[in-house]
Biopython code that builds the backbone (N, CA, C, O; Angstrom):
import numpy as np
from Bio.PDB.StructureBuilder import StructureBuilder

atoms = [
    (1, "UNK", "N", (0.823, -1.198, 0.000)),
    (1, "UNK", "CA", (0.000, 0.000, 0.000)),
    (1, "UNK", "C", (0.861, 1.252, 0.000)),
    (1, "UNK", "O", (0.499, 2.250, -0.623)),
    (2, "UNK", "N", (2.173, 1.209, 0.798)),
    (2, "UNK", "CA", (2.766, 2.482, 0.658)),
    (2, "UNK", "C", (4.444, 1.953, 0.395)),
    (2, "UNK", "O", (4.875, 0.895, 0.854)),
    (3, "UNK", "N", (5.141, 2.772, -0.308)),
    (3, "UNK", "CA", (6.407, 2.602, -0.715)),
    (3, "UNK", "C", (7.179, 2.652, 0.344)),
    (3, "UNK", "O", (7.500, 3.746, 0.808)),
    (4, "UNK", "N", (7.634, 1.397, 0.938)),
    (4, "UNK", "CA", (8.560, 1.932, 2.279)),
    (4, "UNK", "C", (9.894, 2.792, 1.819)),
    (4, "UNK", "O", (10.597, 2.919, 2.821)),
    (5, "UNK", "N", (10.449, 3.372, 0.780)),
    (5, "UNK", "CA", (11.438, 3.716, 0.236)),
    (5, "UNK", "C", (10.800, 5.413, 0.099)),
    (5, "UNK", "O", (11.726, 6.174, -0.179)),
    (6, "UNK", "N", (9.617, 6.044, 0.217)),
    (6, "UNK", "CA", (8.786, 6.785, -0.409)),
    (6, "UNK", "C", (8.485, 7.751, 0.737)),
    (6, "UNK", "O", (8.815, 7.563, 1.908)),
    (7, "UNK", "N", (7.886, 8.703, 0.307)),
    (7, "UNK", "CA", (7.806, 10.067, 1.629)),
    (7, "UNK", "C", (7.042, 9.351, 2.698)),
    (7, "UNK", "O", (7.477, 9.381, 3.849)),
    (8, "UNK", "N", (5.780, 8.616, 2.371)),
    (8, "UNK", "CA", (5.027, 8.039, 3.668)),
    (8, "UNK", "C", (5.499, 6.493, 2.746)),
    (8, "UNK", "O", (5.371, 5.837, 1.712)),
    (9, "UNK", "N", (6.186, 6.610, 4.230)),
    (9, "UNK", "CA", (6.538, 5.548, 4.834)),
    (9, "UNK", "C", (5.307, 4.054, 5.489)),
    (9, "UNK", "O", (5.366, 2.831, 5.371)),
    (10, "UNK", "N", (4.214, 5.092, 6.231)),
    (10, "UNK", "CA", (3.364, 4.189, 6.982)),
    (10, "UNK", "C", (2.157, 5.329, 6.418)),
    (10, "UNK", "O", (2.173, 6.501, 6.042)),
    (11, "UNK", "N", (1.349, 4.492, 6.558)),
    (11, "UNK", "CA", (-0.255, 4.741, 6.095)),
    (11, "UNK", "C", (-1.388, 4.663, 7.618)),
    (11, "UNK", "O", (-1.533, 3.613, 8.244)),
    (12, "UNK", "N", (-2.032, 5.862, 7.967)),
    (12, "UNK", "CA", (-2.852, 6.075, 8.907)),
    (12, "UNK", "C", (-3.974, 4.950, 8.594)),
    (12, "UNK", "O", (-5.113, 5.402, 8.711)),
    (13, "UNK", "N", (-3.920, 3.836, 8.290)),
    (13, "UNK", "CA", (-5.301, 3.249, 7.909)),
    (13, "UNK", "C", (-5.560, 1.907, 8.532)),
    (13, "UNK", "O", (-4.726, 1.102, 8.946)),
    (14, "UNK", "N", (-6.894, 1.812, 8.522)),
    (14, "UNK", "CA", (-6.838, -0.090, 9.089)),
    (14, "UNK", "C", (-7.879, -0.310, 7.945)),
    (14, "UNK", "O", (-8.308, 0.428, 7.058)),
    (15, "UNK", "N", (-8.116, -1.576, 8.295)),
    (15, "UNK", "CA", (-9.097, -2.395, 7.797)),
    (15, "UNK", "C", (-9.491, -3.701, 7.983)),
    (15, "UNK", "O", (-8.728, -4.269, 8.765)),
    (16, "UNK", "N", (-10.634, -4.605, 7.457)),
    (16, "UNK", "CA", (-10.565, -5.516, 7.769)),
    (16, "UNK", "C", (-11.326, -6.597, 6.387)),
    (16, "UNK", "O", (-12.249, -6.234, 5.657)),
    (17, "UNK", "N", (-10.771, -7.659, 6.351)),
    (17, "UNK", "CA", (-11.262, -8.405, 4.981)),
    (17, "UNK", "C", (-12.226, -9.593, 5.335)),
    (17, "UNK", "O", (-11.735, -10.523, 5.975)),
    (18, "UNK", "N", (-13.511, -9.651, 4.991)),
    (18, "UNK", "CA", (-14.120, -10.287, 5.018)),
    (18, "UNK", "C", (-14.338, -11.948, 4.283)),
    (18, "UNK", "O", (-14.876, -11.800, 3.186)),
    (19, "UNK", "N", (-14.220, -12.607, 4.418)),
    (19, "UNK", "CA", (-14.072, -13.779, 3.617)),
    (19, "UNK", "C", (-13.966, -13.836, 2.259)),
    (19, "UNK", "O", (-14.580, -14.389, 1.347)),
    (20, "UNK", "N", (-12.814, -12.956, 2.394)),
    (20, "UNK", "CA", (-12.452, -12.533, 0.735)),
    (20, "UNK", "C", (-13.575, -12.194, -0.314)),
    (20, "UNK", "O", (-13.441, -12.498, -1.499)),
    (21, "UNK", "N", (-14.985, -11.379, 0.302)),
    (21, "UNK", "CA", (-15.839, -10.976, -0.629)),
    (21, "UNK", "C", (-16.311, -9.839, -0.343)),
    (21, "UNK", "O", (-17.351, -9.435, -0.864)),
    (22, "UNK", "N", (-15.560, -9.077, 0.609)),
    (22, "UNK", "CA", (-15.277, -7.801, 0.903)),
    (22, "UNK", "C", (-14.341, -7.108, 1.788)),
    (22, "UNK", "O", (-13.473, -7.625, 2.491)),
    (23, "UNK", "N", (-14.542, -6.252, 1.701)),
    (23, "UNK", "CA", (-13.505, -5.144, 3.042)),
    (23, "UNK", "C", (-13.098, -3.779, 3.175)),
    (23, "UNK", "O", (-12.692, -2.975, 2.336)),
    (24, "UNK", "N", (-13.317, -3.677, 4.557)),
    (24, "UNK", "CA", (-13.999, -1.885, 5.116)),
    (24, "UNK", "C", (-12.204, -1.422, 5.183)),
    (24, "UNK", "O", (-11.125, -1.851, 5.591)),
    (25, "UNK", "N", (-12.640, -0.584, 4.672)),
    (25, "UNK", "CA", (-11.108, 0.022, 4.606)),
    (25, "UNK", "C", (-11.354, 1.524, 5.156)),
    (25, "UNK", "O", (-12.289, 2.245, 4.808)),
    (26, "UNK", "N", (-10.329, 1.860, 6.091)),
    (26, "UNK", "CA", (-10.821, 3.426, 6.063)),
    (26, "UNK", "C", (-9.386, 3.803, 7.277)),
    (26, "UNK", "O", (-8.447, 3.008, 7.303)),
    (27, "UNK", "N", (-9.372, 5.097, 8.241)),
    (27, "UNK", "CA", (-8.860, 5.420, 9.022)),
    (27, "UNK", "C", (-9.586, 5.328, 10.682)),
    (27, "UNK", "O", (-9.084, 5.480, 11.796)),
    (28, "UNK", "N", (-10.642, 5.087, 10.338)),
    (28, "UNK", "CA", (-11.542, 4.849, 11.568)),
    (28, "UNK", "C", (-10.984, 4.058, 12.806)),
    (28, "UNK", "O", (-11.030, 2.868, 12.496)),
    (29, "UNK", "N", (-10.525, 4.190, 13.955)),
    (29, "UNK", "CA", (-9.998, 3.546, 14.717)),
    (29, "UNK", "C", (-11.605, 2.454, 15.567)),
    (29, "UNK", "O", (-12.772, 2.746, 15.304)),
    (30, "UNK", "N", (-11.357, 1.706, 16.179)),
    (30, "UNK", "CA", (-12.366, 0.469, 16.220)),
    (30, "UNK", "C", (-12.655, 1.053, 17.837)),
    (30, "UNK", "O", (-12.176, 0.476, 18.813)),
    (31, "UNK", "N", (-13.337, 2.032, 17.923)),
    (31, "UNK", "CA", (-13.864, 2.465, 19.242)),
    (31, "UNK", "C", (-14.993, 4.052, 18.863)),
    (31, "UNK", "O", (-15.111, 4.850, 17.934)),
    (32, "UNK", "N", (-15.628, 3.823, 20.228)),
    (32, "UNK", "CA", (-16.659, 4.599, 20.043)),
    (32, "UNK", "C", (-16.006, 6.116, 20.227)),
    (32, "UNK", "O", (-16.760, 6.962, 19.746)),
    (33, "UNK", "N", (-15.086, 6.540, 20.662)),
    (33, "UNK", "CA", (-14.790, 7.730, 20.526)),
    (33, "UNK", "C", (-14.696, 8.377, 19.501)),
    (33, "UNK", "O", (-15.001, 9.529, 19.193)),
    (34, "UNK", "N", (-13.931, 6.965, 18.631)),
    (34, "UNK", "CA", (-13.377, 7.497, 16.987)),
    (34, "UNK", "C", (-14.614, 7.964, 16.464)),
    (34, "UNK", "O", (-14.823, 9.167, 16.309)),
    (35, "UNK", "N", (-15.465, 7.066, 16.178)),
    (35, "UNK", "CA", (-16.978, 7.115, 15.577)),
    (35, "UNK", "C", (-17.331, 8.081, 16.042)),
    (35, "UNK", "O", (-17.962, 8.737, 15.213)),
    (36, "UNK", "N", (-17.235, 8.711, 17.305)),
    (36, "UNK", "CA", (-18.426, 10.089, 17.621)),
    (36, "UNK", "C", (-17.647, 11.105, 17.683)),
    (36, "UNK", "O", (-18.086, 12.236, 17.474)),
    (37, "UNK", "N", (-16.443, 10.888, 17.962)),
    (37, "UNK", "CA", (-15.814, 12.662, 17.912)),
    (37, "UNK", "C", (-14.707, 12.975, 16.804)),
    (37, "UNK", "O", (-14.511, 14.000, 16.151)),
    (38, "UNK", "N", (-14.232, 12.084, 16.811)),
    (38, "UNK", "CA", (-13.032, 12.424, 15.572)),
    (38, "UNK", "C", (-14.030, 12.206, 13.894)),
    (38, "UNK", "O", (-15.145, 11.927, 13.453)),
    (39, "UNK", "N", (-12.574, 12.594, 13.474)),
    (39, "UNK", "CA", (-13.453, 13.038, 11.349)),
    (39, "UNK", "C", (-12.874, 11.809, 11.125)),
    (39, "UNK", "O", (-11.776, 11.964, 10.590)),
    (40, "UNK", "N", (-13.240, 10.288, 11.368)),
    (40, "UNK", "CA", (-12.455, 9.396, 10.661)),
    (40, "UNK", "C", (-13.651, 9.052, 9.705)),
    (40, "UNK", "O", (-14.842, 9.338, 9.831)),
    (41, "UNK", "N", (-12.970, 8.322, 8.660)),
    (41, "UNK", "CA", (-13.920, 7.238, 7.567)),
    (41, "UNK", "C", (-13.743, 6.000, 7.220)),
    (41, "UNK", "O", (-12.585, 5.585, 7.277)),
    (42, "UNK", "N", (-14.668, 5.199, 6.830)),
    (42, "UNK", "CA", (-14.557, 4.247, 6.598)),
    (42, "UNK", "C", (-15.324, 3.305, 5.391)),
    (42, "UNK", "O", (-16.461, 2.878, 5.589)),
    (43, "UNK", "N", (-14.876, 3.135, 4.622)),
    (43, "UNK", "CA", (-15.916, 2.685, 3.235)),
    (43, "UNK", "C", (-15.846, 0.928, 3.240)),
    (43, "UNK", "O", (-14.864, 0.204, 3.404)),
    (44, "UNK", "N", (-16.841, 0.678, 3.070)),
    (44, "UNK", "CA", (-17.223, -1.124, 2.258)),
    (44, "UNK", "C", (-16.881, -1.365, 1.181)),
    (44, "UNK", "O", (-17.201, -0.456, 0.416)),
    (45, "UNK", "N", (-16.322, -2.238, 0.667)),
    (45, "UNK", "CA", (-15.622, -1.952, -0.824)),
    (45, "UNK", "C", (-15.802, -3.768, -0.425)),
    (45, "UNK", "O", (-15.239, -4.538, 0.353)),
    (46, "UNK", "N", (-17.197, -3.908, -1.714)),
    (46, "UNK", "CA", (-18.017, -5.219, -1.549)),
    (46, "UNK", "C", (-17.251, -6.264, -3.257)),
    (46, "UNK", "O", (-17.091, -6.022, -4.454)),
    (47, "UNK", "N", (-17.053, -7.204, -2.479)),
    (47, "UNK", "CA", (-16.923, -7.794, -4.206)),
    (47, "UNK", "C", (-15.780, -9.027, -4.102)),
    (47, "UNK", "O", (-14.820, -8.570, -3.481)),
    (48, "UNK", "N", (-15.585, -10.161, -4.415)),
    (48, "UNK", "CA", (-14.525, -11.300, -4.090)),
    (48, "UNK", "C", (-13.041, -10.272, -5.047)),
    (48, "UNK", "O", (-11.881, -10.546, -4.741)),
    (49, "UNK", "N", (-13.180, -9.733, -5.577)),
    (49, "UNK", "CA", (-12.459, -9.234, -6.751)),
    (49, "UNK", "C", (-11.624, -7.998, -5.956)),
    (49, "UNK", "O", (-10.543, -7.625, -6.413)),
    (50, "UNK", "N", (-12.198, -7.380, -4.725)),
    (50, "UNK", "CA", (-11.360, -6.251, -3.784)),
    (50, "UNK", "C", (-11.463, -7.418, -2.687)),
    (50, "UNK", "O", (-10.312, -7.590, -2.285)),
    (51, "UNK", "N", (-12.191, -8.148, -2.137)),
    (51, "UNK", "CA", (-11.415, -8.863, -1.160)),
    (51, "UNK", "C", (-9.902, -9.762, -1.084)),
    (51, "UNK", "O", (-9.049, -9.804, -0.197)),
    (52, "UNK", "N", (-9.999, -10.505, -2.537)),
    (52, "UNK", "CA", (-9.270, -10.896, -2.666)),
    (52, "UNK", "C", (-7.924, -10.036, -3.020)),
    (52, "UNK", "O", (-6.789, -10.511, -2.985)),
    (53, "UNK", "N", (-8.299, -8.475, -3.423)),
    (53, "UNK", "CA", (-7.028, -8.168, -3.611)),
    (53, "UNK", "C", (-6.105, -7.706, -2.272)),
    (53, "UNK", "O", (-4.890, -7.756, -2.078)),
    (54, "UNK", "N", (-7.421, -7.151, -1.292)),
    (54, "UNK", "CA", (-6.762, -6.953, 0.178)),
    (54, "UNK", "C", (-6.647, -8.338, 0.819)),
    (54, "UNK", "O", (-5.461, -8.633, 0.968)),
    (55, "UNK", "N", (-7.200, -8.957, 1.100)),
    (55, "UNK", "CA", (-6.726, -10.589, 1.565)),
    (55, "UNK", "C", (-5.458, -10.502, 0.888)),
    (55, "UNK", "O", (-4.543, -10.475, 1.711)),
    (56, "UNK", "N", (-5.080, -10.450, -0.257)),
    (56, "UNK", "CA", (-3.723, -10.772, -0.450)),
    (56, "UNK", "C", (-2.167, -9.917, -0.181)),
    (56, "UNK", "O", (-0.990, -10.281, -0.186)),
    (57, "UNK", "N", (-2.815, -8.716, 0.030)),
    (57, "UNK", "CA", (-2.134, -7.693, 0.804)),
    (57, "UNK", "C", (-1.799, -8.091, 2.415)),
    (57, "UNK", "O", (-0.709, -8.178, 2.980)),
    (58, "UNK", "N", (-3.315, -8.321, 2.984)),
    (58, "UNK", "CA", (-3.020, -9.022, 4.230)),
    (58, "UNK", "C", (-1.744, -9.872, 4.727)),
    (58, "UNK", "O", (-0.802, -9.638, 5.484)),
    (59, "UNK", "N", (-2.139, -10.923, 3.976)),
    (59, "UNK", "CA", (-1.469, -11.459, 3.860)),
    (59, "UNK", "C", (0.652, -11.837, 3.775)),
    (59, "UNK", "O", (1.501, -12.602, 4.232)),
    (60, "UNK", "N", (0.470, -10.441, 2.692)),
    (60, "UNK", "CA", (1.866, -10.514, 2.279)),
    (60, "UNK", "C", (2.269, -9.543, 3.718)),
    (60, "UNK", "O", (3.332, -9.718, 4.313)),
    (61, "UNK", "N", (1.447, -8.719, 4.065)),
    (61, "UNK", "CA", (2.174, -8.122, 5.431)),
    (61, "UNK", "C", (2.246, -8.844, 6.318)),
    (61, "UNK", "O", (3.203, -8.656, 7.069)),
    (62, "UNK", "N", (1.328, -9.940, 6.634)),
    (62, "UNK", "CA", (1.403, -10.809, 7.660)),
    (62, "UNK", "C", (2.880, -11.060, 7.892)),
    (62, "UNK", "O", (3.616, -10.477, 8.689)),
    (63, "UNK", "N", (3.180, -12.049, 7.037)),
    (63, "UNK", "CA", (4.557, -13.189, 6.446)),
    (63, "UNK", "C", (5.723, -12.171, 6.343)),
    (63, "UNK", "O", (6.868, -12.607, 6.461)),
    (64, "UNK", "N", (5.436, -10.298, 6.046)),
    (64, "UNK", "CA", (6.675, -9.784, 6.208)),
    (64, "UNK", "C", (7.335, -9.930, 4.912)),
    (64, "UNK", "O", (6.735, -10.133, 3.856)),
    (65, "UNK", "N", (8.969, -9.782, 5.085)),
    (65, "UNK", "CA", (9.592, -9.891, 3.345)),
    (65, "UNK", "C", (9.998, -8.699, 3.600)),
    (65, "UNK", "O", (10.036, -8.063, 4.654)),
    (66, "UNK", "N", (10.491, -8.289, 1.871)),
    (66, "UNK", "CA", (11.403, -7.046, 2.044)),
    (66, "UNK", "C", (10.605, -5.652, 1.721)),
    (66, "UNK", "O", (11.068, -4.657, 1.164)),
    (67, "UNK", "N", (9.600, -5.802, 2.101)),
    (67, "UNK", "CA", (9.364, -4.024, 2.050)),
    (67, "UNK", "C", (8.072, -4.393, 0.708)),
    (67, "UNK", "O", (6.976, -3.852, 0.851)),
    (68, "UNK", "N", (8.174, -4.802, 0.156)),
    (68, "UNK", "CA", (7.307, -4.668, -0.997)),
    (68, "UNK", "C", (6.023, -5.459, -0.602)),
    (68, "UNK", "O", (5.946, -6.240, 0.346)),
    (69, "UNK", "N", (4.934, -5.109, -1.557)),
    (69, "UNK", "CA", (3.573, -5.827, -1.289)),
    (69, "UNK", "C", (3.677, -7.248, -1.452)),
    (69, "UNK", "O", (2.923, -7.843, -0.682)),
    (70, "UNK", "N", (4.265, -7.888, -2.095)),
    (70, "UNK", "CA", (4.479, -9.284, -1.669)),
    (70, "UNK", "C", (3.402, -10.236, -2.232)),
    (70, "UNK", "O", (3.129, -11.403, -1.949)),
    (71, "UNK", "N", (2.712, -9.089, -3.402)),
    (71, "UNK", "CA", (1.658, -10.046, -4.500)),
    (71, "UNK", "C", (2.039, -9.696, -5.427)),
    (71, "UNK", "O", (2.762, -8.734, -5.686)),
    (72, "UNK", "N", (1.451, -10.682, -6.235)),
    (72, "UNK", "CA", (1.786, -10.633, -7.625)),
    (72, "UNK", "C", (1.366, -9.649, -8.519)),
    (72, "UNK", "O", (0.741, -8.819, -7.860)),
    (73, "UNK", "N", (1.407, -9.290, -9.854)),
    (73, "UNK", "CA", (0.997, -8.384, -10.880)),
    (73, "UNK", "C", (-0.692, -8.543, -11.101)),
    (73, "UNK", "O", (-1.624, -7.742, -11.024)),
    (74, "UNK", "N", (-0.624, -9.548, -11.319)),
    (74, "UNK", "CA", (-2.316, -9.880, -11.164)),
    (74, "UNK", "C", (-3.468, -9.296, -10.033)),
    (74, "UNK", "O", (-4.671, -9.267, -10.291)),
    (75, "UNK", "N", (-3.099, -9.008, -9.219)),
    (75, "UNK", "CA", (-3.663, -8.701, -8.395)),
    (75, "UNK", "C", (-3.527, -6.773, -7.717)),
    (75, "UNK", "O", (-3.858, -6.128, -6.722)),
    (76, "UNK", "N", (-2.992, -6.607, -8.730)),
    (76, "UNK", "CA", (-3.156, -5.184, -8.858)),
    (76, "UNK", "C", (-4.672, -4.499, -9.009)),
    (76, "UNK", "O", (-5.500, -4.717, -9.894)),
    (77, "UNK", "N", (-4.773, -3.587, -7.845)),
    (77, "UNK", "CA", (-6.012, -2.897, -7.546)),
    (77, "UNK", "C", (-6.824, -2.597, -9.024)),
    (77, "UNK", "O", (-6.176, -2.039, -9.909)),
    (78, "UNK", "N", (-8.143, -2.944, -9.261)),
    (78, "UNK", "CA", (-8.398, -2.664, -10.755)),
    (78, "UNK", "C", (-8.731, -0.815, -10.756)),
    (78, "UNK", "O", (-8.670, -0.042, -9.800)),
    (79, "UNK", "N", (-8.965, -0.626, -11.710)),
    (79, "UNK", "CA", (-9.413, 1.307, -11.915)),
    (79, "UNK", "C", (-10.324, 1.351, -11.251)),
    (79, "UNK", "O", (-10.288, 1.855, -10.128)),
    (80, "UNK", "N", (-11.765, 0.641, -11.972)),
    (80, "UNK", "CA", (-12.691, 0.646, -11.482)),
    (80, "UNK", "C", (-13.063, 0.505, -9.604)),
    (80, "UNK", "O", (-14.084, 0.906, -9.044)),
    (81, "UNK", "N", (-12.478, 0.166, -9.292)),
    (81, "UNK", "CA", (-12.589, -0.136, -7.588)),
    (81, "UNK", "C", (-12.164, 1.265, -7.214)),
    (81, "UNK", "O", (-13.008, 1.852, -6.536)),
    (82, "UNK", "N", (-11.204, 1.861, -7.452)),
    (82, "UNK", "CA", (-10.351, 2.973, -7.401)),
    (82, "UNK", "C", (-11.175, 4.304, -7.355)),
    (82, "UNK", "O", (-11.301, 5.076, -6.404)),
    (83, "UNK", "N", (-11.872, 4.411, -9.008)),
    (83, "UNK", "CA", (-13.053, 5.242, -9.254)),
    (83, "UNK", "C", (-13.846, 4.754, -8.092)),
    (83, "UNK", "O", (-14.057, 5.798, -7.475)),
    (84, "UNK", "N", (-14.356, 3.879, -7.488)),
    (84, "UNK", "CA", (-15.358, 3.715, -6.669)),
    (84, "UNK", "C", (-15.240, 4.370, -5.396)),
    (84, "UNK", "O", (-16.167, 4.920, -4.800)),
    (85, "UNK", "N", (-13.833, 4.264, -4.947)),
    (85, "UNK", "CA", (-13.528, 4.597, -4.138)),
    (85, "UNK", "C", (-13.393, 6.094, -3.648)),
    (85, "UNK", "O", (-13.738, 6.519, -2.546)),
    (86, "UNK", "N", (-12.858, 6.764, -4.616)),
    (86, "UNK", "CA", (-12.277, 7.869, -4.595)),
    (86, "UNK", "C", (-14.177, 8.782, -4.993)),
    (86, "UNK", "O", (-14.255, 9.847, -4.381)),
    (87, "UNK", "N", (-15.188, 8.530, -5.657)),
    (87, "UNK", "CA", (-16.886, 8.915, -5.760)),
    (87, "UNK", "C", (-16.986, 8.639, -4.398)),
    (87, "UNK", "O", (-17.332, 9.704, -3.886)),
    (88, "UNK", "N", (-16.837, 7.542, -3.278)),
    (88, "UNK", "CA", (-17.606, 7.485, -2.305)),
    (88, "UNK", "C", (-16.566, 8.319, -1.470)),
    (88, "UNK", "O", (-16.952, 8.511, -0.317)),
    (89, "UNK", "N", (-15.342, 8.861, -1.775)),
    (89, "UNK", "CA", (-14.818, 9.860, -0.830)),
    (89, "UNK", "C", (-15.178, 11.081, -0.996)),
    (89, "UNK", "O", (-15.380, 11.868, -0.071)),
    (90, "UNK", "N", (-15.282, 11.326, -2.164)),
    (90, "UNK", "CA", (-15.990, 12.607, -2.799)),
    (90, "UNK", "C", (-17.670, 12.836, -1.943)),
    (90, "UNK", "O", (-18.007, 13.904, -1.431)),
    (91, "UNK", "N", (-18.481, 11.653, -1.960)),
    (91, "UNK", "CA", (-19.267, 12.065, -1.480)),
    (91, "UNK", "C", (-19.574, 12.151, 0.038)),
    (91, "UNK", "O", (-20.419, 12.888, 0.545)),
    (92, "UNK", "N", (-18.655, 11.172, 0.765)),
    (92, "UNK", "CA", (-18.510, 11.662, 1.896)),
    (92, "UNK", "C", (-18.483, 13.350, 2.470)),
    (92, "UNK", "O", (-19.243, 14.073, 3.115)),
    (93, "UNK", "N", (-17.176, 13.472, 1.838)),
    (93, "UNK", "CA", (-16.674, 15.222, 1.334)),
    (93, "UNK", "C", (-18.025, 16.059, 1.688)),
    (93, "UNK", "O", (-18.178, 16.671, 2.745)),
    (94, "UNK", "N", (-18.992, 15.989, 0.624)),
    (94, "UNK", "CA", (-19.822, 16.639, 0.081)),
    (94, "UNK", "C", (-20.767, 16.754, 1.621)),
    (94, "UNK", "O", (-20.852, 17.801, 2.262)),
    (95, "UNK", "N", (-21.469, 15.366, 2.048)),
    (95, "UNK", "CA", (-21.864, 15.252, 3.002)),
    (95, "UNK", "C", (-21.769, 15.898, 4.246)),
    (95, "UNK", "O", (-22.551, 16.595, 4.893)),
    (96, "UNK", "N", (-20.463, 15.443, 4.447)),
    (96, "UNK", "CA", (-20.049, 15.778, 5.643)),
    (96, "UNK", "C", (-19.905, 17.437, 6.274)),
    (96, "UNK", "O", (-19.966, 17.812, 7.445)),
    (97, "UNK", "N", (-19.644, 18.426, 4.712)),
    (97, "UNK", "CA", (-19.644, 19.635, 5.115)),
    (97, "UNK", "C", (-20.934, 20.158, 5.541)),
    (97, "UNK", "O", (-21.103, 21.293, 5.989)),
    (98, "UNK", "N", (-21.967, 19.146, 5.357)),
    (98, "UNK", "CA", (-23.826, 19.831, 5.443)),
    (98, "UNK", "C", (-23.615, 19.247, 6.973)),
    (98, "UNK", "O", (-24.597, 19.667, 7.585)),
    (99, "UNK", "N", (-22.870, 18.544, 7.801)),
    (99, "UNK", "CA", (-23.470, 18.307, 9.195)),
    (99, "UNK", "C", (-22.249, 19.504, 9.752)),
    (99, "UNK", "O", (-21.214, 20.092, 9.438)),
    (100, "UNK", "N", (-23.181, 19.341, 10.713)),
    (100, "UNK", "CA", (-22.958, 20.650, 11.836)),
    (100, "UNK", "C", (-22.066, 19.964, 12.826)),
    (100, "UNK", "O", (-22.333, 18.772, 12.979)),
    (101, "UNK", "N", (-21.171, 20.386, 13.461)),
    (101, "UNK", "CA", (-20.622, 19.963, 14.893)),
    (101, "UNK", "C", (-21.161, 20.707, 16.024)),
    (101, "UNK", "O", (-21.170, 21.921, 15.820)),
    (102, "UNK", "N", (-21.439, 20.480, 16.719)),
    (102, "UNK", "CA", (-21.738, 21.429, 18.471)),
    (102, "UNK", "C", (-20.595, 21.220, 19.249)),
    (102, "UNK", "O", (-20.521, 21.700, 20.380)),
]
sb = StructureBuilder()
sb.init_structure("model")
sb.init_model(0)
sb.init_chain("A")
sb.init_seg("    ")
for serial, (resi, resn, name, xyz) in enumerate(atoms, 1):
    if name == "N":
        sb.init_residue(resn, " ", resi, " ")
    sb.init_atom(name, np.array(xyz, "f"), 0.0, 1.0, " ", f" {name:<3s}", serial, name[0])
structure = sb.get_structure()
């Protein structure tokens, strides 16, 4: 996910992969504080086709190695997931400036 050789080094993000037919990816930390007071996000990114490509990411970080993602060419993130991703950040965006904080 990030170039350990590269300006970021480490990536603010978690996630989690669902039986390789989906997975919530976001910065959201897994507690109720995160959810109610901080600006984190978190998107569903549904489909064996993005599970399997983060399952295999998982994975290669699990097992470690030299710095690199540790999958193959094939399994390179498709566009389309990408576009999906980057519309449901956009509309987060959009959203989020119409709620109010107190």
């Amino acid at each position: 996910m990030a170039d350990p050789g590269g300006r970021f080094e480490k990536i603010h993000a978690k996630g989690v992969v669902i039986d390789r037919e989906a997975a919530v990816v976001g910065s959201l930390n897994w507690n109720n504080n995160s959810a109610d007071e901080n600006r984190e996000v978190a998107v569903v990114l549904e489909g064996t086709e993005v599970g399997n490509y983060y399952g295999q990411v998982f994975d290669a970080d699990w097992e470690g190695g030299d710095g690199g993602s540790g999958i193959g060419d094939d399994s390179s993130l498709p566009v389309g997931i990408i576009a999906a991703v980057v519309g449901v950040v956009m509309l987060a965006v959009v959203v989020g400036r119409q709620i109010e904080f107190e």
